[in-house]
FITORPA-940953 format. One record per residue (C-alpha): x, y, z. Coordinates in steps of 0.25 Angstrom, whole numbers, padded with zeros to 4 digits, always signed. Last residue first. Example, Ala and Ser with C-alpha at 12.3 -4.5 7.8 and 13.67 -1.06 7.14 Angstrom:
<vokols>
+0055-0004+0029+0049-0018+0031
</vokols>
This chain:
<vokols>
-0071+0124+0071-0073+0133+0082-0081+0128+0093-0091+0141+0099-0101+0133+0111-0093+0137+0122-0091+0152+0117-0106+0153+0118-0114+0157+0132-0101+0159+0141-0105+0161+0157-0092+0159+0164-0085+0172+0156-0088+0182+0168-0079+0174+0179-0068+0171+0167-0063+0186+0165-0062+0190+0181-0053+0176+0181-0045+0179+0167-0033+0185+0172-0032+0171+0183-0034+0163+0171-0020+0158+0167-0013+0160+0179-0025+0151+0186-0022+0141+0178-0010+0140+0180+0001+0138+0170+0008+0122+0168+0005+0119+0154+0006+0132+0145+0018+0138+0155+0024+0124+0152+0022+0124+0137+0027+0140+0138+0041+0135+0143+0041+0123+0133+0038+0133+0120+0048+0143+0126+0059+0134+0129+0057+0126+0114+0057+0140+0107+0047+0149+0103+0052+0163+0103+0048+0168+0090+0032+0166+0092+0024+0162+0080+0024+0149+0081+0019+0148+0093+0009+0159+0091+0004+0150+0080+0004+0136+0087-0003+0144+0097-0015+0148+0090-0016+0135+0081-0017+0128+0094-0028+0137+0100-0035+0138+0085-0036+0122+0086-0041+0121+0101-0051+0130+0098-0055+0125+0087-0057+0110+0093-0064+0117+0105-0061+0122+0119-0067+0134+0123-0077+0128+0134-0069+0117+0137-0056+0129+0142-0064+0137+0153-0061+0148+0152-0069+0155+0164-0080+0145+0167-0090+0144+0156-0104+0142+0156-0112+0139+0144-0127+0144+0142-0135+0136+0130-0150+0143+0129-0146+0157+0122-0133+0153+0116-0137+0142+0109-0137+0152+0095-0123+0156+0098-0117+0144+0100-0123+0138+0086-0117+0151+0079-0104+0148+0087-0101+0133+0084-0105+0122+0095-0098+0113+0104-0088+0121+0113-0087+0113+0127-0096+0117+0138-0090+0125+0151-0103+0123+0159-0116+0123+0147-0129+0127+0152-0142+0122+0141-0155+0128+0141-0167+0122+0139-0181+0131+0139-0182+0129+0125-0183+0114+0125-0186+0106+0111-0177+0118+0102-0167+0118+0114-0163+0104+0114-0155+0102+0102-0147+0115+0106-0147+0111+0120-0140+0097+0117-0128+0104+0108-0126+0114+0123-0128+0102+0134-0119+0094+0125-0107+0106+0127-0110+0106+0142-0110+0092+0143-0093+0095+0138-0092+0104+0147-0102+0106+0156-0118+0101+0155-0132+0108+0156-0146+0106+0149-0156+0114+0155-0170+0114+0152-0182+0121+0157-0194+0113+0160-0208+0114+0153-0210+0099+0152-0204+0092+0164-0212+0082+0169-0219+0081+0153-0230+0086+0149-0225+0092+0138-0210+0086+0136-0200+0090+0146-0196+0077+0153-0200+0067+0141-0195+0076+0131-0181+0077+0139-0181+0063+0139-0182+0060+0126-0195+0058+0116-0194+0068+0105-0207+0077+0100-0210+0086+0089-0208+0077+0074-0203+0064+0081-0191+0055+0077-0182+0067+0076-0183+0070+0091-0173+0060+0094-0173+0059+0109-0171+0070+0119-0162+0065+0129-0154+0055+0123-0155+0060+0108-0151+0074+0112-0138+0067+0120-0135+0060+0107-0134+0075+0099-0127+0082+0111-0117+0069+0112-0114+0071+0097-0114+0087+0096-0104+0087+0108-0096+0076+0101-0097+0085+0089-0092+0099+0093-0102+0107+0087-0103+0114+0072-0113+0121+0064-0118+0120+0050-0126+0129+0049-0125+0145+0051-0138+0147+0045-0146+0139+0055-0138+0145+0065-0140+0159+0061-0154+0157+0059-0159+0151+0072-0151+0161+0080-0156+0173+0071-0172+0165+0075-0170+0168+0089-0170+0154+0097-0184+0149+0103-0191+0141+0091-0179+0130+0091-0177+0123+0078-0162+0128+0074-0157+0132+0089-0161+0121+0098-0161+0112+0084-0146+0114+0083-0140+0099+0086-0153+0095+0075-0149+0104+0066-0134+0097+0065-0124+0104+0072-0111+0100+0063-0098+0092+0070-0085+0100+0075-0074+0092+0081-0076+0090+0095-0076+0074+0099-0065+0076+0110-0077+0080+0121-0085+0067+0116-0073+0058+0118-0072+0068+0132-0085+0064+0133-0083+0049+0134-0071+0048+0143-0080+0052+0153-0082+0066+0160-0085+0077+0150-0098+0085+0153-0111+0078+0159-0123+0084+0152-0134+0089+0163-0150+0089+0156-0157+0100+0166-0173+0099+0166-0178+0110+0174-0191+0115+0181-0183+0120+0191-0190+0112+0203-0193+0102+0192-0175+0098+0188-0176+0087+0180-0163+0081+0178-0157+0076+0165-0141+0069+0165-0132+0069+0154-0120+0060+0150-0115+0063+0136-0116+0053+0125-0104+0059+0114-0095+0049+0120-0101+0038+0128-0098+0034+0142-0112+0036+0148-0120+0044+0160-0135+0045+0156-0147+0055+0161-0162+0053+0166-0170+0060+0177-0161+0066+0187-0172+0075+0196-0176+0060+0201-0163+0058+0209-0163+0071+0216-0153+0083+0212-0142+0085+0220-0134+0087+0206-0121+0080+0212-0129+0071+0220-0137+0068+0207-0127+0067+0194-0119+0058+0203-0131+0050+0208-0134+0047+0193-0121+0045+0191-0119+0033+0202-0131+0026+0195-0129+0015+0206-0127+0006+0192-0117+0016+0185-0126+0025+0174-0126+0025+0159-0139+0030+0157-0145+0036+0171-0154+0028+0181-0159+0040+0191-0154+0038+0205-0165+0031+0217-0161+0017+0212-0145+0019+0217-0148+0026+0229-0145+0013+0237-0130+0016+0231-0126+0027+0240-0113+0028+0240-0110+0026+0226-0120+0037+0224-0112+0042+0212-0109+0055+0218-0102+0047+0230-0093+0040+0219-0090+0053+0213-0086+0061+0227-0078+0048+0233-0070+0047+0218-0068+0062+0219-0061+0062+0232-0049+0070+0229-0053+0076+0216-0066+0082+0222-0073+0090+0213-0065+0088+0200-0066+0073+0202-0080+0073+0206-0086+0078+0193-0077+0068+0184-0081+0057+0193-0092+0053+0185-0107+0060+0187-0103+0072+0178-0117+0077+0176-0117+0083+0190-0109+0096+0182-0119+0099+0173-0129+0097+0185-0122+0106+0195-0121+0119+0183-0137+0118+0183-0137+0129+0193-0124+0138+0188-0133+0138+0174-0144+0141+0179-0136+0153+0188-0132+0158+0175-0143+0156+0166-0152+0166+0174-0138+0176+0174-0141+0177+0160-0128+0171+0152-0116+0180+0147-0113+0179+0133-0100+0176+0129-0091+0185+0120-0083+0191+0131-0081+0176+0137-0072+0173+0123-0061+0182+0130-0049+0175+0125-0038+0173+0133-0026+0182+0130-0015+0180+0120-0001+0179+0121+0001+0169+0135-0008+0159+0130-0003+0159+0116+0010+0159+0120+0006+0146+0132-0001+0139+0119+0010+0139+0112+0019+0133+0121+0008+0122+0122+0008+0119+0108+0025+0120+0110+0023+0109+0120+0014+0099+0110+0024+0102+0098+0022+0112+0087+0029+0106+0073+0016+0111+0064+0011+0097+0063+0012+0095+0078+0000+0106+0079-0009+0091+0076-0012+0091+0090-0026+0097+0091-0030+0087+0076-0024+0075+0084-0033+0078+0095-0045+0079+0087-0042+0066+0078-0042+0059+0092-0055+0063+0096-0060+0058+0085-0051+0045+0087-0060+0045+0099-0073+0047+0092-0070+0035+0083-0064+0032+0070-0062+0022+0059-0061+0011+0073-0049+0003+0074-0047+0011+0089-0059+0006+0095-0054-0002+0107-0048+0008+0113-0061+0016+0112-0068+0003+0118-0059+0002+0130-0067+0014+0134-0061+0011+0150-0054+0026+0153-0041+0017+0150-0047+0014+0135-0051+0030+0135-0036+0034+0137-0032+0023+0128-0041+0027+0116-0038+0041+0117-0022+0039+0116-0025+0030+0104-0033+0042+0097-0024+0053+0103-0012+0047+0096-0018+0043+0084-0024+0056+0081-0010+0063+0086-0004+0056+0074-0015+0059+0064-0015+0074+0068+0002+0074+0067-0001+0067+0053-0012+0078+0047-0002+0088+0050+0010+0084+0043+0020+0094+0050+0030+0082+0053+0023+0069+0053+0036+0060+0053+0047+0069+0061+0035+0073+0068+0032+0062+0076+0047+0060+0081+0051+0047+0084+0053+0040+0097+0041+0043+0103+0040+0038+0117+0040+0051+0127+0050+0060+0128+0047+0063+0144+0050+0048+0152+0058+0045+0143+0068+0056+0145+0066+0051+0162+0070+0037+0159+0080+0039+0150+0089+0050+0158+0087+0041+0170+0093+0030+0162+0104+0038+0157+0108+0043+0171+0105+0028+0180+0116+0023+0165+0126+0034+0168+0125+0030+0185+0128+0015+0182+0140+0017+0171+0147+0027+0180+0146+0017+0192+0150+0006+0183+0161+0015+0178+0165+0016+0193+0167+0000+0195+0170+0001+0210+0155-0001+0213+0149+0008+0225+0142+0017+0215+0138+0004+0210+0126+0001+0217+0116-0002+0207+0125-0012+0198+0127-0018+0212+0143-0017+0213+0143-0016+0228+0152-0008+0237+0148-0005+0252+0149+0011+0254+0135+0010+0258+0129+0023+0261+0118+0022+0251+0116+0033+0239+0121+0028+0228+0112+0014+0230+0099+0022+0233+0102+0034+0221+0107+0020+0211+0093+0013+0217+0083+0025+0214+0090+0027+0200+0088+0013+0195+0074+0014+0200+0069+0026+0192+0078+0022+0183+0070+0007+0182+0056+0016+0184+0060+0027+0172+0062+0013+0162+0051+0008+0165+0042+0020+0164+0049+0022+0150+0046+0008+0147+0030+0008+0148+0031+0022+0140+0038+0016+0127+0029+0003+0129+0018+0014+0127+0025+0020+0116+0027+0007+0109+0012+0004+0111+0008+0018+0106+0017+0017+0093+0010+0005+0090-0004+0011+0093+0001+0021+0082+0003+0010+0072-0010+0003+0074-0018+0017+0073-0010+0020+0061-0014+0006+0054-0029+0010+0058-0028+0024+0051-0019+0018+0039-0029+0006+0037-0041+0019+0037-0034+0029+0029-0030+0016+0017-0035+0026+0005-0032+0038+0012-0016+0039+0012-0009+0054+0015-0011+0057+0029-0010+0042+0033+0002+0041+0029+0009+0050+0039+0002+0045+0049+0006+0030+0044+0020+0034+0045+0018+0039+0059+0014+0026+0065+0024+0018+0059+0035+0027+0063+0031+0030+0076+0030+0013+0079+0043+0013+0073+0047+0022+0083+0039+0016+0095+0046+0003+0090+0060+0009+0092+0056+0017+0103+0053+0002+0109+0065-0004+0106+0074+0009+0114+0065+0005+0126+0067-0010+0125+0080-0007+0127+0080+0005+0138+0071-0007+0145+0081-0015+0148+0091-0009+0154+0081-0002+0163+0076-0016+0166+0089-0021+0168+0095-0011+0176+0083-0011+0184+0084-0027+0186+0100-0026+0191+0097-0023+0205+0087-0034+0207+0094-0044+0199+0106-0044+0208+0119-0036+0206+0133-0040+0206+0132-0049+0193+0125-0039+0184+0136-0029+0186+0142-0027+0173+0130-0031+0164+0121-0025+0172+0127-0010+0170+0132-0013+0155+0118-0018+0152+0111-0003+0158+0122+0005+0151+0119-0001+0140+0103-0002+0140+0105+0013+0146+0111+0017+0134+0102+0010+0125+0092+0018+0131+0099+0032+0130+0099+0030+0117+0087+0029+0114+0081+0040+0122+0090+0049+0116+0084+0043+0100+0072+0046+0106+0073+0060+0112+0079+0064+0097+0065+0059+0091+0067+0049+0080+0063+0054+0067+0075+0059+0064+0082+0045+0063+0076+0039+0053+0060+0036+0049+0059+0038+0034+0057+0023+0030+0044+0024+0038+0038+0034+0029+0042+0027+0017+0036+0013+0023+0024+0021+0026+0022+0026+0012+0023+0012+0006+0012+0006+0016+0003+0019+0013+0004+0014-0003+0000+0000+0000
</vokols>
């Protein structure tokens, strides 16, 4: 095949340049110490037991296998690389060049891993060899032994020469290893500024890292999907590729973050609160009292852990109802529940509602299924829908999912078909089509509409879900206000849900805490009047987007670029400044600004694409 042909002229180019100068260091310092190591025990294996020799022989040892495995990790680099680089330029045999690329990188991960497994060997036997050789030095025993450990006494003063330049070497390796990491080659002496390569590789990366990080989370079955054309995790893996795909233009990970720091210390924060619209004091104190059940729908641990980090696990298990298992039958039974329906207590106590005001909701690990709860509320006359935010694995798959996708008339039908929005609010979003969203918002928005509310296509006026059957005419709760509430990612559901909602219950109206960007500008603007958001200060989930991430990097990878005094002491000095400033530097010139941006009616809804 034409692809095979190329990838044995690609591997043909490997030499010497391609290895990293670190590695080939690291190299010979391990065949060093294999021969300082076998001269050691060879000369003075008869005058000491097993016990003492065994750390010599491990160290000894290992430094071997260690210089075999970078030759494999290196092979394995070069396999996997070249197929990058084929990849870009072959489409009849794409899908057998993707799954032959997956194979080749989990090679290169394998050998990386054995790389790591022996580098902690390796640190222990110096950590011990060292240990001993300061114990032995140090004694007050003028008594002279030729142990290979104790030969400061030895008459032999090479020997002693010999053991103190081999502890130096190996302390050297052991600690070099530690911070270079296991590449052997350098990436980009084979992807160079190919763009479309650096994004491939970093896909790879992130997909495999992903899989492993969920597979220890216990969802074996993303690890388990891998041969798969592509799933939502390998979506969220092409996103992240795509972030770090600056490589191409020669900008390393510590000079993004030098950059960062210039820009941070260049320009000023931006004053996108000045454009906001301040909320009626009315909404106001609604939204500070239905703020308790947005944050009751995080029924997990995640809750408990920010409030008490100490005792959190006493604090969840006793909001569980752990401890009071004979209330078991008096909870409300939710979808997705433990068998004491522990989250059904959680949502509860932390609500202090009783257990009939809770009257259906579901707690799942699904991506784009978001966990909600309904209450009923009669001494306000309110039905209040709570959307958990981000807490499982799950959502943050639904978090990562945020490339653009088009509204559909249906996602818009609280503006488009309702009678109660000014008609230059129907006319400019209807003209103004398509508009965008952030699609695994717009996904859970779009199922959770079907949970709750049914599929109101099957019947010409009526639908048949739960919130019909609470609010319907004639029903408990016809005539009730409401309120759909939810932070951070829920917050961002609550929103795409009361925009379908709206046009069926005009006295809804929908509180977002610190949402995530979800919807265009025209679209934000038009939801302003029944959607609040609430901000705290600048708070970073509510800016962050795709775009804004992309114009950020662009933004300082400029600035970078164009300052004259950019060199390697400067990039590391201001990456450190970037990592390790306080917070409370950074924001305390801002605090009198924050305290009157809280309340934020549209900047959270805005994604640039």
């Amino acid at each position: 095949m034409k692809w095979e042909e190329a990838e044995g002229r690609e591997q043909r180019k490997m030499g010497v340049g391609n290895v990293r100068r670190m590695g080939i260091v690291l190299g010979i310092c391990n065949a060093l110490v294999f021969l300082l190591g076998s001269l050691l025990i060879s000369h003075n294996y008869r005058l000491c037991d097993l016990r003492s020799l065994l750390p010599f022989v491990a160290v000894s040892f290992s430094a071997v296998v260690r210089i075999l495995v970078m030759l494999q990790t290196a092979s394995a680099q070069q396999s996997a690389a070249t197929l990058i680089l084929l990849d870009d330029h072959n489409h009849e045999d794409h899908l057998l060049l993707r799954f032959q690329r997956r194979a080749r990188y989990k090679i290169w991960l394998w050998w990386s891993r054995c790389t790591v497994a022996l580098t902690i060997i390796q640190f222990v036997c110096a950590a011990y060899l060292i240990l001993n050789s300061v114990y032995y030095l140090s004694k007050d025993n003028t008594t002279p032994t030729a142990c290979i450990l104790e030969l400061g006494w030895n008459p032999h003063w090479w020997n002693h020469k010999l053991l103190s330049l081999f502890i130096i070497l190996l302390s050297f390796v052991a600690l070099a290893q530690c911070f270079t990491g296991s590449d052997v080659l350098r990436w980009r002496s084979f992807y160079e500024s190919h763009d479309n390569a650096w994004k491939s590789h970093y896909r790879e990366v992130f997909d495999n890292g992903l899989r492993e990080t969920l597979c220890c989370l216990g969802r074996v079955k993303y690890l388990t999907a891998i041969q798969q054309e592509e799933d939502e995790v390998y979506s969220v893996a092409r996103l992240l590729g795509d972030l770090v795909a600056y490589r191409a233009s020669g900008t390393g990970h510590m000079e993004l973050l030098a950059a960062l720091a210039l820009l941070q210390s260049n320009e000023k924060s931006s004053e996108s609160c000045q454009v906001s619209m301040e909320a009626p004091e009315m909404r106001i104190r609604e939204a500070a009292a239905l703020h308790k059940f947005a944050e009751a729908a995080y029924t997990g641990p995640l809750l408990d852990v920010g409030r008490n980090p100490l005792m959190f696990p006493c604090s969840w298990l006793y909001r569980q109802g752990v401890l009071s298992p004979w209330a078991r039958n008096r909870r409300p039974v939710l979808d997705g529940d433990n068998w004491w329906r522990g989250h059904a207590a959680a949502f509860l106590k932390y609500a202090n509602l009783p257990p009939e005001a809770l009257r259906h909701g579901r707690v799942n690990q699904v991506k784009c299924e978001a966990a909600y709860f309904i209450v009923v509320l009669h001494h306000l006359q309110t039905v209040v829908i709570a959307i958990r935010g981000t807490e499982t694995p799950e959502d943050l798959i639904t978090d990562g999912l945020c490339k653009e996708c088009t509204l559909s008339a249906e996602d818009l039908a609280g503006l488009i078909n309702c009678n109660h929005i000014h008609s230059d609010i129907h006319k400019n979003v209807a003209s103004s089509f398509p508009h965008y969203g952030h699609s695994g918002i717009v996904e859970a928005a779009r199922e959770l509409y079907m949970q709750i509310e049914g599929n109101p296509g099957e019947h010409d006026t009526e639908s048949y879900g739960l919130l019909s059957k609470l609010l319907g005419f004639g029903c408990e709760c016809f005539g009730y206000n409401v309120r759909i509430v939810g932070h951070s990612l829920g917050g961002a559901i609550a929103a795409l849900l009361g925009l379908q909602l709206y046009n069926r219950y005009p006295n809804l109206h929908v509180y977002s805490y610190g949402p995530l960007p979800c919807v265009d500008l025209v679209v934000a603007n038009a939801c302003s009047s029944f959607i609040t958001s609430i901000i705290y200060g600048n708070e970073f989930s509510s800016r962050l987007s795709f775009g804004s991430i992309m114009r950020l990097r662009a933004a300082a990878i400029t600035l970078l670029a164009q300052d004259p005094k950019a060199d390697s002491a400067m990039i590391f000095r201001l990456a450190r400044r970037f990592l390790y400033i306080s917070q409370y530097e950074r924001n305390n010139q801002e605090a009198e600004h924050e305290a009157q941006c809280d309340i934020d009616n549209k900047d959270w809804r805005e994604v640039p694409f």
